[in-house]
N, C-alpha and C positions, 0 to 999 in steps of 0.2 A: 964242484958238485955236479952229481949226473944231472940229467933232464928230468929224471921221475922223482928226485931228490927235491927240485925247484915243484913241479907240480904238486909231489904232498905239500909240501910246506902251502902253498897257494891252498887248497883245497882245504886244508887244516884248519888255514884263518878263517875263509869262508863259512867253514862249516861251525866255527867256532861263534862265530860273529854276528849271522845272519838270525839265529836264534835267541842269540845275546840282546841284539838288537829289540825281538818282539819280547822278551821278558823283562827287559832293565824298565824300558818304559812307561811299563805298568804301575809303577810307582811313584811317577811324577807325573802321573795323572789330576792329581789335587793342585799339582801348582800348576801347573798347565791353565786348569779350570778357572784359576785363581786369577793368572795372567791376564787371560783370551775375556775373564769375565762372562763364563757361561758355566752351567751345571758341570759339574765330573760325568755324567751321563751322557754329554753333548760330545764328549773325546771317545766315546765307544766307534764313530764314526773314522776318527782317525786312525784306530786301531785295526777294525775293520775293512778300512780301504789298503792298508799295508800288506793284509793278507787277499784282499779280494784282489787287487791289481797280482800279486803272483800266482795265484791260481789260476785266473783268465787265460793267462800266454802262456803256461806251462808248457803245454802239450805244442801247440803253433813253432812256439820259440826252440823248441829240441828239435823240432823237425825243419827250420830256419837253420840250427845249427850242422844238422847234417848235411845239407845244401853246403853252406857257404864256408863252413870249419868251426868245431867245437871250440879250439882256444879262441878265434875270433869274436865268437859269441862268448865267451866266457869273461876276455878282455872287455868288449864294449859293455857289460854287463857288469862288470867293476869299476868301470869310467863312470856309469851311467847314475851306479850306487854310490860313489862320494860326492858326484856332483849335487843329488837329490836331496841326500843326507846332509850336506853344506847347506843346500838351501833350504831344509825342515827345519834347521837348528836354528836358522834366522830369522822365520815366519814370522809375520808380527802379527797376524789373524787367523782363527780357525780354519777358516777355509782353506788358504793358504797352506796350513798346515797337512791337510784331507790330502791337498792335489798332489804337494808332495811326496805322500806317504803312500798314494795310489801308484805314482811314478819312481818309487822304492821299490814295491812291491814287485812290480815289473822286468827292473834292475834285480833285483834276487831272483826273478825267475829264468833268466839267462843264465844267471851266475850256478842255480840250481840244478837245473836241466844238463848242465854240460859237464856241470865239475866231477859230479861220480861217475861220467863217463868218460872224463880226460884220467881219472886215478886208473882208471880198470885199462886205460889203452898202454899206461907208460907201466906197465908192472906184471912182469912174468905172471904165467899162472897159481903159481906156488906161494907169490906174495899177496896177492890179492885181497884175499881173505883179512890177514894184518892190517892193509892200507887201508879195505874199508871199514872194518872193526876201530882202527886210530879217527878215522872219521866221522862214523857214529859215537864217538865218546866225546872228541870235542864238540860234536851238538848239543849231546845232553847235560856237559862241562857247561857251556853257553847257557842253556835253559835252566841251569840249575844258579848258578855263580848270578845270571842276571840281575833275580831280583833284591840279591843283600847288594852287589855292584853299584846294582843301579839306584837302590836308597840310598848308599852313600856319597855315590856322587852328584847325587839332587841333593843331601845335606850339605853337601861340603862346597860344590863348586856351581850348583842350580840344572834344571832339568836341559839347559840348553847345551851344558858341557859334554850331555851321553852322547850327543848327535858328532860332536868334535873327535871325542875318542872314538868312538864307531870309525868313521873317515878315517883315520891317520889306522885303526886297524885294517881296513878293505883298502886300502894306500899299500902297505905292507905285502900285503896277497898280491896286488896289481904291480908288485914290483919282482915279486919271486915270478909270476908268471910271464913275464916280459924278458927273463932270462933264459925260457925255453924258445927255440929256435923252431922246433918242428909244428905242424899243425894236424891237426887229424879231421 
């Protein structure tokens, strides 16, 4: 497979995933509460730091990526996102839960920032259009799929199993993009 071959597929999952991630969640908020022994209202916190940490460094972190290289940033930003996600899935307290989901947040904003601009560097002008088009659909694939996903796998396997599948999904992307050799 080409290099722009490996990069969709990388950007695919991501795009796929990252969105996945904030809608499956939402649903295993009750056992969460349940767990942690605090209101359902106390986890808006959790939710909110997942998106407040990628906001923060959006902007900082793409212009870090142009410095130092897009795939760089993009790789350490899916090392950064399974390590996090491993470690939310294990949390045994609230808080715990916040900081890692603030340092998710973070980790998708690396991953964000770079990825629709590693698609648009590896893909003639002609194709562009398709690749980003294939990429806004698996986001809203993501946001859409999450929340029946993610109810069934708090039914069936418990809220800590989304954080397990999430990882072995952003595993998969951090392996397609490890097959490109060039950096931009």
């Amino acid at each position: 497979m080409s290099q722009a071959q490996w990069v969709f597929i990388a950007v695919l999952i991501t795009s796929f995933f990252g969105p996945f991630m904030g809608s499956s969640i939402n649903l295993a908020i009750p056992d969460m509460a349940k767990e942690f022994g605090v209101l359902p209202s106390a986890l808006t916190w959790f939710v909110s730091a997942y998106l407040l940490g990628s906001i923060a460094v959006l902007i900082p972190v793409g212009k870090l990526a142009d410095i130092i290289g897009r795939k760089k940033v993009y790789t350490y930003g899916l090392s950064l996102f399974i390590i996090m996600t491993i470690c939310a899935g294990f949390s045994n307290s609230l808080e715990m839960l916040i900081f890692f989901s603030f340092l998710q947040g973070i980790a998708l904003a690396m991953i964000f920032s770079t990825g629709m601009t590693l698609l648009v560097a590896v893909n003639k002008i002609t194709e562009r259009g398709k690749a980003i088009g294939y990429s806004a659909a698996a986001t809203y694939i993501g946001l859409a799929l999450g929340p029946f996903l993610g109810g069934m796998i708090t039914h069936f396997w418990g809220w800590r199993s989304i954080f397990g599948i999430i990882a072995i999904g952003i595993g998969l992307s951090l392996w397609a993009i490890r097959k490109v050799s060039t950096e931009w």
